[in-house]
C-alpha positions in Angstrom: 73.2 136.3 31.7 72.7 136.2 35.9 70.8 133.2 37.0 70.8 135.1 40.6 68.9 138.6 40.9 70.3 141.4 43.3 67.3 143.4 44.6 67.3 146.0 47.2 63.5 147.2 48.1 62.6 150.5 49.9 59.9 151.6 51.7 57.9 153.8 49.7 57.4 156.6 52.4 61.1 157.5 52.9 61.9 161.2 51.8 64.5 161.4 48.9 67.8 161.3 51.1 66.8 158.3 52.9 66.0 156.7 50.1 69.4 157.0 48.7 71.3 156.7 51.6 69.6 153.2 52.6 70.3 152.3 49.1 74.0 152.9 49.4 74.0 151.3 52.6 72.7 148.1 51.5 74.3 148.0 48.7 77.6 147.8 50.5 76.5 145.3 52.8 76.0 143.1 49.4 79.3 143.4 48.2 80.7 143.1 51.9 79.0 139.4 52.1 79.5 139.0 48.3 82.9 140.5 46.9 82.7 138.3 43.7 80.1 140.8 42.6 82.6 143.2 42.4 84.7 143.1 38.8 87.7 144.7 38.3 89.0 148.9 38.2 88.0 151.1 35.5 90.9 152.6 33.7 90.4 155.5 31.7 91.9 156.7 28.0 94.6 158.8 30.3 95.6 156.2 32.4 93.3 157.1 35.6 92.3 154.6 37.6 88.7 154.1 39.3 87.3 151.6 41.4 85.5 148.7 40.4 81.8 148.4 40.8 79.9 145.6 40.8 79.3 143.1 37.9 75.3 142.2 38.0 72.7 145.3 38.0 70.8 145.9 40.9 67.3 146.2 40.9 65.4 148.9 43.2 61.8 148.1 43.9 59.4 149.9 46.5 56.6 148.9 48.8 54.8 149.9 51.7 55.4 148.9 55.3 52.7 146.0 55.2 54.7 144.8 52.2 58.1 145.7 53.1 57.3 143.1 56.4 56.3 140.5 54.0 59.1 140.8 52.5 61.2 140.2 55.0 59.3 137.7 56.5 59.7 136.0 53.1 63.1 136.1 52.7 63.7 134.7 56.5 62.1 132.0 55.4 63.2 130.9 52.5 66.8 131.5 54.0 67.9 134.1 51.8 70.3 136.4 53.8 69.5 139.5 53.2 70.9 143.4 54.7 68.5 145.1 56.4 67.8 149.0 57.5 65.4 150.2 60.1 63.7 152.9 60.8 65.5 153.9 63.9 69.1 153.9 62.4 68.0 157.4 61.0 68.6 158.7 64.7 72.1 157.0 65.1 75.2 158.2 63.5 77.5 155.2 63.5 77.9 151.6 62.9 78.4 150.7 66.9 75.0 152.5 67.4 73.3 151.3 64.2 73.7 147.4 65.3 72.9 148.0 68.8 69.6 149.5 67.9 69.2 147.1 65.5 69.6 144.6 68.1 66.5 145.9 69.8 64.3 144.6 67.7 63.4 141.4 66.0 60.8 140.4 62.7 58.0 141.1 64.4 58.6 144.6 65.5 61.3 145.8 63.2 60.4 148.7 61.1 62.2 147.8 57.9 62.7 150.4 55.8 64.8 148.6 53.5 66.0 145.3 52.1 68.4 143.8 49.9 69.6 140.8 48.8 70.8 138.1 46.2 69.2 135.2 45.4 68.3 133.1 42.1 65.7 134.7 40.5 62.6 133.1 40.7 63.1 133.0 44.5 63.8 136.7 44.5 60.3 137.0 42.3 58.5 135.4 45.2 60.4 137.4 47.9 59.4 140.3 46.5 56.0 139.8 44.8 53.8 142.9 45.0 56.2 145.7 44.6 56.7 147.9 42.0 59.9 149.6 40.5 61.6 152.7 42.6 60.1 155.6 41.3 
């Protein structure tokens, strides 16, 4: 039905709340670049209306830090535009701090602890070649 795949990969080390709170962070930096991902609000039987969610699943894969580099690495260059989460915006606790220590580091040194992105499929296959479904 998609001929693009929305992935968002995890490092496999993360303890259960990081693991869902980088999720929900890259998934809104997704729809933020991509809002025609999002469909339209759910309406209940009683008239109550919910917000819409996004149209295409999203696939959660895991790897270690060796991988989770590659990945990135990969999707740099190949020029997929991805969201990213390192390790040291667990110590910030806001968006102003989260970019400038962000800023601080670059592919080489980042400590990626998560990834996501759309892309057409068998370029997000390659991207992300060697890990394995969330557990």
């Amino acid at each position: 039905m998609f001929d693009t795949k929305i992935v968002i990969v995890l490092r496999n080390d993360l303890a259960e709340w990081q693991a869902l709170n980088v999720t929900a962070f890259l998934a809104t930096g997704i729809a933020g670049h991509m809002p025609e991902i999002i469909g339209e609000d759910y309406v209940d039987r009683d008239g109550y209306v919910y917000n819409p969610i996004s149209v295409q699943p999203m696939i959660i894969l895991e790897a270690d830090g060796d991988l989770m580099r590659k990945i990135h690495r990969r999707s740099l260059e190949r020029g997929v535009r991805s969201s990213l989460y390192v390790e040291e915006m667990f110590a910030t606790g806001h968006d102003a701090a989260n970019r400038a220590v962000f800023a601080d580091y670059g592919p080489d040194d980042a400590k990626v602890v998560g990834i996501a992105f759309r892309a057409e499929k068998k370029a997000a296959d390659k991207i992300t070649k060697g890990a394995k479904m969330h557990r």
